[in-house]
Structures are given as C-alpha cells and as structure tokens.
C-alpha positions as CSV (number, residue, x, y, z in Angstrom):
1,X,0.0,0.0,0.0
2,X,1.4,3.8,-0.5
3,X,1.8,5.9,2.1
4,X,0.3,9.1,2.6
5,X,0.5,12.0,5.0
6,X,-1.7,14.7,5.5
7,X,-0.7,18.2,6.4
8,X,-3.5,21.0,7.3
9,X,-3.5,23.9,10.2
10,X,-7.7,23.3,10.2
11,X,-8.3,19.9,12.4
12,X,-11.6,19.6,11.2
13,X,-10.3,19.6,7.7
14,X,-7.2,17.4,8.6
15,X,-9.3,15.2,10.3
16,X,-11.9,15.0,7.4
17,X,-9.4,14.1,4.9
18,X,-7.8,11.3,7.2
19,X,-11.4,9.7,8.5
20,X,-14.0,10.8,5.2
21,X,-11.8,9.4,2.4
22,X,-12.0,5.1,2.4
23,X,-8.0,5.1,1.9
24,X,-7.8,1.3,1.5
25,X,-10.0,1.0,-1.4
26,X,-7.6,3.3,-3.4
27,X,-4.7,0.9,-2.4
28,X,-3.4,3.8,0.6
29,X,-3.1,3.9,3.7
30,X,-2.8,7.2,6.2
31,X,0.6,7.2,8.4
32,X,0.5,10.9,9.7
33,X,-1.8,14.0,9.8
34,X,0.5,17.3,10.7
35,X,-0.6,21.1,11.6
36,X,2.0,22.3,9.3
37,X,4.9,21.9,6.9
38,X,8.1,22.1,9.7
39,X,6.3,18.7,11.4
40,X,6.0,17.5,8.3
41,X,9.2,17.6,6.7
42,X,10.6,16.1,10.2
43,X,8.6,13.0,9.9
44,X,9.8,12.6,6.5
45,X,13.4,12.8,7.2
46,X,12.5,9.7,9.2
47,X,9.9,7.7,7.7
48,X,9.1,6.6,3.9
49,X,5.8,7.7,2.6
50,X,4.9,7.9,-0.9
51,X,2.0,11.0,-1.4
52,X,1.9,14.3,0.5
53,X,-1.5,16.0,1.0
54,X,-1.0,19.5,1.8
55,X,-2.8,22.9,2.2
56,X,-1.1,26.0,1.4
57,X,-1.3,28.5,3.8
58,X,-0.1,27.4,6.9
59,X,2.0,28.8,10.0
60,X,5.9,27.5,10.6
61,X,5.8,26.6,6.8
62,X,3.1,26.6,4.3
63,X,2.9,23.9,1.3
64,X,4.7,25.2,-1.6
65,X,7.6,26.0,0.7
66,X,7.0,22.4,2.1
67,X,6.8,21.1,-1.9
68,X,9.9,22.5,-2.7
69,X,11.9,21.1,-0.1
70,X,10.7,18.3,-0.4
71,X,11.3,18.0,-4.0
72,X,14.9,18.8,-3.2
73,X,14.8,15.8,-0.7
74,X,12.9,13.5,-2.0
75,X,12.0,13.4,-5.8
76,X,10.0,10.0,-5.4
77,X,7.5,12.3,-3.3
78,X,4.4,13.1,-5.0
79,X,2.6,16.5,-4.0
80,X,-0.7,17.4,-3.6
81,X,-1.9,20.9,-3.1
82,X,-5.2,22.0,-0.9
83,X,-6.2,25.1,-1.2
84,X,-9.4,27.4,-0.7
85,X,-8.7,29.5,-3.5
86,X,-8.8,28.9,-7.2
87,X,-6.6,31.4,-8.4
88,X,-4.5,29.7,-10.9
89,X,-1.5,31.4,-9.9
90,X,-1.6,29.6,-7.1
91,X,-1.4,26.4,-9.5
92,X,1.6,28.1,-11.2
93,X,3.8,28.3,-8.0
94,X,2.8,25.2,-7.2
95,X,3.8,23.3,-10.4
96,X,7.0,25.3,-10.2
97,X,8.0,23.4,-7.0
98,X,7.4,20.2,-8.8
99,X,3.8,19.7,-7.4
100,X,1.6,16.8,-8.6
101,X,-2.0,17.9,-8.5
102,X,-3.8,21.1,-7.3
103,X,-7.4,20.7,-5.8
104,X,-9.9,23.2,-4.2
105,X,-10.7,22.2,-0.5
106,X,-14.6,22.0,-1.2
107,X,-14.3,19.4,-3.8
108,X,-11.8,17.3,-2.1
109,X,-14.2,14.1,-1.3
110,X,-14.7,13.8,-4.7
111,X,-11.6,15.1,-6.6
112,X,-8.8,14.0,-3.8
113,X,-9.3,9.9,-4.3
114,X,-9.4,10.7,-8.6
115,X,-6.2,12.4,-8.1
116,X,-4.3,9.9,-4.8
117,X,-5.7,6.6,-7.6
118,X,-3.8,8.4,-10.7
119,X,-0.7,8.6,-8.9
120,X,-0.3,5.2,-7.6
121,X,-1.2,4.4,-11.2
122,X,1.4,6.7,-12.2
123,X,4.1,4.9,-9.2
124,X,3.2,1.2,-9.8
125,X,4.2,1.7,-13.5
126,X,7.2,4.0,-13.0
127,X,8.3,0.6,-10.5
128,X,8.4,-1.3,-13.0
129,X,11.9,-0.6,-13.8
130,X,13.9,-3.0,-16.0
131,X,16.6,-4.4,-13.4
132,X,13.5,-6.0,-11.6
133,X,10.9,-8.4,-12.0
134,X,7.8,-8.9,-10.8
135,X,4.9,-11.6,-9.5
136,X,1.3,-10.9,-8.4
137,X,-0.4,-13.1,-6.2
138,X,-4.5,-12.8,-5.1
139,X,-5.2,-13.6,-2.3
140,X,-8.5,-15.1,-0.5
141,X,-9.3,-15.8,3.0
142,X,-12.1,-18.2,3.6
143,X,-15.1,-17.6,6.4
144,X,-15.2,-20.6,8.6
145,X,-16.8,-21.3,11.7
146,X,-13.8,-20.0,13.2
147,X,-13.4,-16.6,12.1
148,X,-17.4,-15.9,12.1
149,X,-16.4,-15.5,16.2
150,X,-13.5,-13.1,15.9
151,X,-14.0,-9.3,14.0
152,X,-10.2,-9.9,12.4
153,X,-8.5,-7.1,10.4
154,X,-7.6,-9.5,8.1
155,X,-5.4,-6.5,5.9
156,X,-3.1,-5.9,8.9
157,X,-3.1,-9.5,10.1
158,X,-1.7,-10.1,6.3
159,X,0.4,-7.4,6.2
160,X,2.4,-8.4,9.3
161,X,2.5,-12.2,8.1
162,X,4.1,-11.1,4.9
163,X,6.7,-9.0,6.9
164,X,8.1,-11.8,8.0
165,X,7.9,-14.3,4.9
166,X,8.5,-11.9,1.9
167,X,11.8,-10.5,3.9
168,X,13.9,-11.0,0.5
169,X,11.5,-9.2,-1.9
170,X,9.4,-5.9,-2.2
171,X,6.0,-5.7,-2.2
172,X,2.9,-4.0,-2.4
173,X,-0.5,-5.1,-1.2
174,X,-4.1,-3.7,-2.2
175,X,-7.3,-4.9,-0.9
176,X,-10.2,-5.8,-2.7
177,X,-12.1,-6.2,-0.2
178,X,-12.4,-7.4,3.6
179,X,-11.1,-11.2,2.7
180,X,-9.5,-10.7,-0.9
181,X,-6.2,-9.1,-1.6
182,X,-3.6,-8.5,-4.4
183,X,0.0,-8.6,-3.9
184,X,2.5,-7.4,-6.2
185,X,6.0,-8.7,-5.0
186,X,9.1,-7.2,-7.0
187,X,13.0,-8.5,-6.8
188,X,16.0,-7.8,-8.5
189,X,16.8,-9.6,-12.0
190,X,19.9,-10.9,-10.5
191,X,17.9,-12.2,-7.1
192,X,18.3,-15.7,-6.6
193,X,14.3,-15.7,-6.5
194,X,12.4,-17.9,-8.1
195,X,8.4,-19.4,-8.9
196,X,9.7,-22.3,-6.6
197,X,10.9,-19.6,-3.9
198,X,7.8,-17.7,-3.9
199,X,5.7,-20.6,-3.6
200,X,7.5,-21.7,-1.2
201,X,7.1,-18.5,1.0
202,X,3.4,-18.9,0.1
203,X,3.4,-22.2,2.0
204,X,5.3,-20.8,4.7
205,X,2.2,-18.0,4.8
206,X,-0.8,-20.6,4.5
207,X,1.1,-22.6,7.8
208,X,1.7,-19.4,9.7
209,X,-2.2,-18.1,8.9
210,X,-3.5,-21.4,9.9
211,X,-1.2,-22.5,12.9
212,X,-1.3,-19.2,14.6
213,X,-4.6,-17.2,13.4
214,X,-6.8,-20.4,12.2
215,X,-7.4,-18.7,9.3
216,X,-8.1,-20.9,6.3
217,X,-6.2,-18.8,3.3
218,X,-5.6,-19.5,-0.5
219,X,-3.1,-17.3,-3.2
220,X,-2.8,-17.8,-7.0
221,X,0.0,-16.9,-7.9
222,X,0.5,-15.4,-11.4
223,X,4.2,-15.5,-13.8
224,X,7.5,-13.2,-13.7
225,X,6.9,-10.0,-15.7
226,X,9.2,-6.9,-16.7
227,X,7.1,-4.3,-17.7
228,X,4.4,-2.2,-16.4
229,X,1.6,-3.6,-18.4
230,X,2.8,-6.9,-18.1
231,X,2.3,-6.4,-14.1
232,X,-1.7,-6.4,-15.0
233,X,-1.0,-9.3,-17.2
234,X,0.6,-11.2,-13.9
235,X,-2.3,-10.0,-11.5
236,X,-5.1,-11.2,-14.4
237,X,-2.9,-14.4,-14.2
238,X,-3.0,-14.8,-10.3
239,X,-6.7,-14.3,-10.4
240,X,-7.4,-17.4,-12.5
241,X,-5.4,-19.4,-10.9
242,X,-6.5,-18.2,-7.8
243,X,-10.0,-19.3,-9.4
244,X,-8.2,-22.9,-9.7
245,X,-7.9,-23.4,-6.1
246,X,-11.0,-24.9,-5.2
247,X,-11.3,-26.6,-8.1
248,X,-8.0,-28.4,-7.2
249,X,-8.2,-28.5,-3.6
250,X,-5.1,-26.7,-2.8
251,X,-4.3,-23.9,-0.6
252,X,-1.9,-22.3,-3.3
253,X,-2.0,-22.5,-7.2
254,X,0.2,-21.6,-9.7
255,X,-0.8,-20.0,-13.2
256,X,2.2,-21.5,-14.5
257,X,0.8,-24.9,-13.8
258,X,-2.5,-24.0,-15.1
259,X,-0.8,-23.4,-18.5
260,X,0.9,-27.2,-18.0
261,X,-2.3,-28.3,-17.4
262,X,-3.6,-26.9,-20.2
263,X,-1.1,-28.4,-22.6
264,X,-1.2,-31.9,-20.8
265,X,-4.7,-32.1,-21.6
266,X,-4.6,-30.8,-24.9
267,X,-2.3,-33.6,-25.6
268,X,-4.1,-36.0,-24.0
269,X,-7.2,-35.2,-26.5
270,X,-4.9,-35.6,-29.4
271,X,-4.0,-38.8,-27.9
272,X,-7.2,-40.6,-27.5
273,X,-8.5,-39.4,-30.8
274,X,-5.4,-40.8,-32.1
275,X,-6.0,-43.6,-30.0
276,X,-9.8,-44.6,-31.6
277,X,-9.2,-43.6,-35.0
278,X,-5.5,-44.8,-36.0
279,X,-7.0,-47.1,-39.0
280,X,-8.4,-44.4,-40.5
281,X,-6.6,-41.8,-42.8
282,X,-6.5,-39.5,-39.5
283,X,-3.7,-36.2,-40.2
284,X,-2.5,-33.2,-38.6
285,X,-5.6,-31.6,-40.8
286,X,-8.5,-33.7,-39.5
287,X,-7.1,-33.6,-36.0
288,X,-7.1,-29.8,-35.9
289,X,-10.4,-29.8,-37.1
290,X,-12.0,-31.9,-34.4
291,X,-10.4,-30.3,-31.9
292,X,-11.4,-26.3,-33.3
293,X,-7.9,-25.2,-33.7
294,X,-5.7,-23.9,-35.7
295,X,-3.4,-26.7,-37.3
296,X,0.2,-24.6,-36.8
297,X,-1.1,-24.1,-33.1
298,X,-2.0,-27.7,-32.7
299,X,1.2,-29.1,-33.7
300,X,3.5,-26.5,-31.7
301,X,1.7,-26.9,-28.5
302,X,1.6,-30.6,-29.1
303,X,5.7,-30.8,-29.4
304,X,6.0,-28.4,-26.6
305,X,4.1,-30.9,-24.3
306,X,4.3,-34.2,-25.6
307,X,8.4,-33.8,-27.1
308,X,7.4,-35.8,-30.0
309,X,5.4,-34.5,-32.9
310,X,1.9,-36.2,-33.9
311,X,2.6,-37.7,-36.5
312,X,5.6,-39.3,-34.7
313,X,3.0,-40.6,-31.9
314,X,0.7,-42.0,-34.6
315,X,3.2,-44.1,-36.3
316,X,4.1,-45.3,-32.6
317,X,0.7,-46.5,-32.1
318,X,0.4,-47.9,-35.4
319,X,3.5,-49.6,-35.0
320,X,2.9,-51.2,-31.7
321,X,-1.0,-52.1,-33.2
322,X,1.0,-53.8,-36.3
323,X,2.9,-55.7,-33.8
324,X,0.3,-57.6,-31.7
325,X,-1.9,-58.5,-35.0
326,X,1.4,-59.6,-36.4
327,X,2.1,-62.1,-32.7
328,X,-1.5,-63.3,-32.8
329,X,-1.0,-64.6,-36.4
330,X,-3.7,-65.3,-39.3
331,X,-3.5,-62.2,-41.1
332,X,-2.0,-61.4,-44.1
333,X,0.7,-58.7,-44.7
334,X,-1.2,-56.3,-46.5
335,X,-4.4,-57.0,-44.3
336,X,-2.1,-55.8,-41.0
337,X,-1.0,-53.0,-42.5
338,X,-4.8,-51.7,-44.0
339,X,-5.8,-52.6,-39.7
340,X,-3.6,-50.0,-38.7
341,X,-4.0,-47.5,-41.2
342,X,-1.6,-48.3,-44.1
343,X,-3.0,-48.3,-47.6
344,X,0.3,-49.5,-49.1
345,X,1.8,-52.4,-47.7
346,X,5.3,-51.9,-49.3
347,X,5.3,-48.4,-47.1
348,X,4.5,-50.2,-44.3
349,X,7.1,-52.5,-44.3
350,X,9.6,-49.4,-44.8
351,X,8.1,-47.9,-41.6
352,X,8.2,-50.6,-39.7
353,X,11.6,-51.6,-40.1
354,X,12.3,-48.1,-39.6
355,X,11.0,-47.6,-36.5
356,X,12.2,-51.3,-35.1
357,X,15.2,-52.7,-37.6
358,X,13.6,-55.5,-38.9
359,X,10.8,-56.2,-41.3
360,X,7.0,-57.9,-39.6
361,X,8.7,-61.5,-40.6
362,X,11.8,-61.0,-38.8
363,X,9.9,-59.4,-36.0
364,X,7.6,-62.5,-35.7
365,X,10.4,-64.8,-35.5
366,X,12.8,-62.7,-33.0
367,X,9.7,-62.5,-30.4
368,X,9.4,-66.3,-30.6
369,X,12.7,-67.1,-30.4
C-alpha cells in the first residue's frame, strides 16, 4: 500500500481528509496528519511515505515551501496541493516546485481519491523498472466457523505475516475487499528468487495463517513480468489461478501450472482421438479440425508438451498395433498393414523396419525365439 501524510492547520479539515476518504479502497493507507509543513518535513526525514496531501497556507511553513523542499529531498515524493482559492496562480507556484495535483478544498471528497488513484497508477508503472521483476499473487481468505467468532482485520493480520515471509523481496498489497487481496512482490533480475521460492514462502504463509490465526487462506500466484503492463497481465494471471484453487483443492496455485495443465490435456485429447481412429486416414488436418484449432497451433503446443510430434505418436501407435496382430498370427501382410491405417503395404514395411530394424517376418520370428 502507498503511504500518505496529511498536512492541514484546520483539524476539522485534517481530520476530514484522514477519517471521510476510504483510503484502502484506493490501495493507501494514512501514516501521519500534521498542523503544518516544519512537522511535516521532520517525519519525512525519518519515515518513507509515498503522497503528500497539503494545504497552502499554513504557519511554521506553508505547502509550496513544504513542496519544494521536499522536492529537493525527496523526488520520489508526490505532492498534492489544498487550497481554498482557485486562483490559478496559485497552481503556477505550485507546479514550479514540482507539485503533482492542485485541488480546491470543497471538492476534495470527490476530486482527492481521482487524483491519490492516478498517482499510484502513475508509481506502480514507474516501478516497474527494468533491473527487476515482478509476480502478483491474489489472495482469499475463507469464512469458517472459526473466524465468524472473531472481527479480524484480516489487511493488517496479512500485512504483518508477509513482513516476515517476503523478507527477501518488495512488495505492495491492495485490498479488494475485507477477505480478498492482491500482492504485487518485485526483486531484483539478479535475485536468486524464483516461482519455486515464492511458492514456497506462500506455503510458509498458509502454515503461519492457519497455525497461529486459524485462518483458512488460498493465493494464486501469477508468472515473472518486466514491464508495467505486463504487471496487469501477472495479476489477471494470479486471479485465474486463484480461481483454480477450489477446483484443485489446494491452498496455493500456480498459473504456471495452469498453463501445464492446459497443454497436458490438450495432448491427451490428441491422444485418445489418435488412440480410436488410428485405422483411419486421420492427419494433422482432420485432428485440428476436431479439436477447433488452428493446425500450426495444434502441432507446436503438441511438441512443446508431448516432445514428440503427432505424427511421430501415430506411427508409434500404429507400429505397436501392427505388432500384436502380427504375434496373434492369421493375417496377411497387406491386411495388418490396412488394420492399422496403411493403404500401401510396401510403405509399411519401410516404416516398420524403420521404426524397429527389422521387417514384420523378422519381427515374428525374433519374439518367438
């Protein structure tokens, strides 16, 4: 989540922004509320936050002084101007000092999250920066009888679990809602982190979650990306497999495998239809067909999950068909090789002593020996 501070002389304004605004729905959370700029900047020098929130006209130090220093500070500090007037000289000074957004006090319920939302929009992208990588995860915590007893704050019991297990990586996490989350964990290209590393801090979460809290908790966890849209790509990822959990009866599940899963059964359809129609003049074309796909696609994804190509898995099962009619005898040559598909028996022959180094005869007679 991105930290934000609010700075305002008025209480009741300060104390409006802080309390009115629903700060965790825009992925933010509140860490400080100051009467003016001098208390400000000395929390900063301190303590990291993200967005500044300030009026102008204060005592001690008003915002534009405020935005200027900490622009000379801090340049990963995002500024946000209050003000009651809406003289756009005021806006001019302010962009000067490298502010982010200007907004009039009165419309600040409505115009303050529009404006807090584009700049984590704005941060999350500028993260992505090429020496890293990045994984989401989304995350769902399940009601049981258990936790129908207990009002948990499920964000912060989350947060402080993941303090502990994600201590090698960065992160980020936004709720959804009350029991859903997203995560968005970032390390370095040359970190010795991995999909296996990550899942296995996942498992380390689900065990702390359930031995200490009793809370029954499942992530799906989404691929390694590099770029800023590719992060959406990742969390779109780690909701379907999210999605898979239940299905598979796991606590954690990983998009990756979904993919595997994906390919295995894929091949597994080419196999059976392979399987029941091996006699017949079945190709690449017919299979493609059947199956609604495109015939290039078919026979890539095949290779890539099967290593063998399909036509190299037909003549397999061909070949091992030709060999039992061949040991159960009282069939003719050309009749075997029509059984399993062959129209030419002369081509059969050639195949079959391709595939085992000798011709049916000689196979007969070396099985019997």
């Amino acid at each position: 989540m991105f930290s934000v501070i609010v700075v305002d002389d008025e209480k009741s304004i300060r104390e409006g922004i802080v309390q009115l605004i629903d700060w965790k729905e825009i992925g933010c959370q509140v860490t400080g509320s100051f009467s003016n700029g001098k208390e400000a900047l000395e929390f900063l020098e301190s303590n990291p936050v993200d967005i500044v929130v300030t009026d102008i006209k204060m005592p001690e130090m008003d915002g534009l002084t405020l935005s200027a220093k900490i622009k000379e500070k801090k340049e990963d500090i995002d500024v946000i101007i209050l003000t009651a007037y809406s003289d756009f000289s005021y806006a001019k000074m302010a962009i000067s000092n490298g502010v982010t957004d200007f907004i009039i006090k009165n419309e600040f319920l409505e115009e303050l999250p529009k404006a807090i939302e584009k700049i984590a929009a704005t941060k999350a992208n500028k993260s992505v920066a090429s020496d890293r990588r990045f994984i989401a995860c989304a995350c769902e915590i399940l009601e049981t009888e258990n936790s129908k007893k207990k009002d948990y704050d499920y964000l912060k019991i989350i947060s402080n679990i993941l303090k502990i297990a994600l201590i090698d990586c960065e992160y980020q996490i936004m709720p959804k809602d009350d029991r859903c989350f997203t995560i968005v964990i970032n390390v370095k290209n040359d970190s010795a982190v991995n999909l296996s590393t990550i899942g296995a801090y996942f498992k380390d979460i689900i065990n702390m979650a359930t031995e200490f809290m009793s809370i029954d908790i499942r992530f799906g966890l989404g691929t390694f990306v590099d770029s800023g849209d590719a992060v959406k790509q990742s969390l779109k990822q780690a909701m379907i497999a999210l999605s898979r959990c239940e299905i598979e009866g796991s606590g954690i599940y990983f998009f990756e495998e979904s993919k595997r899963n994906k390919k295995r059964e894929l091949m597994q359809q080419v196999n059976d239809y392979i399987d029941s129609h091996y006699s017949q003049q079945v190709n690449l074309h017919m299979i493609a067909s059947e199956l609604y796909l495109n015939e290039a696609y078919l026979s890539r994804a095949y290779k890539n999950a099967a290593g063998i190509t399909i036509t190299e898995y037909l003549t397999n099962v061909r070949i091992e068909k030709a060999k039992e009619l061949i040991m159960e005898g009282g069939m003719k040559l050309y009749e075997i090789a029509d059984a399993v598909g062959f129209k030419d028996a002369a081509y059969f022959t050639n195949v079959f002593v391709k595939n085992t180094g000798v011709n049916p005869s000689e196979y007969k007679k070396l099985q019997l020996m």
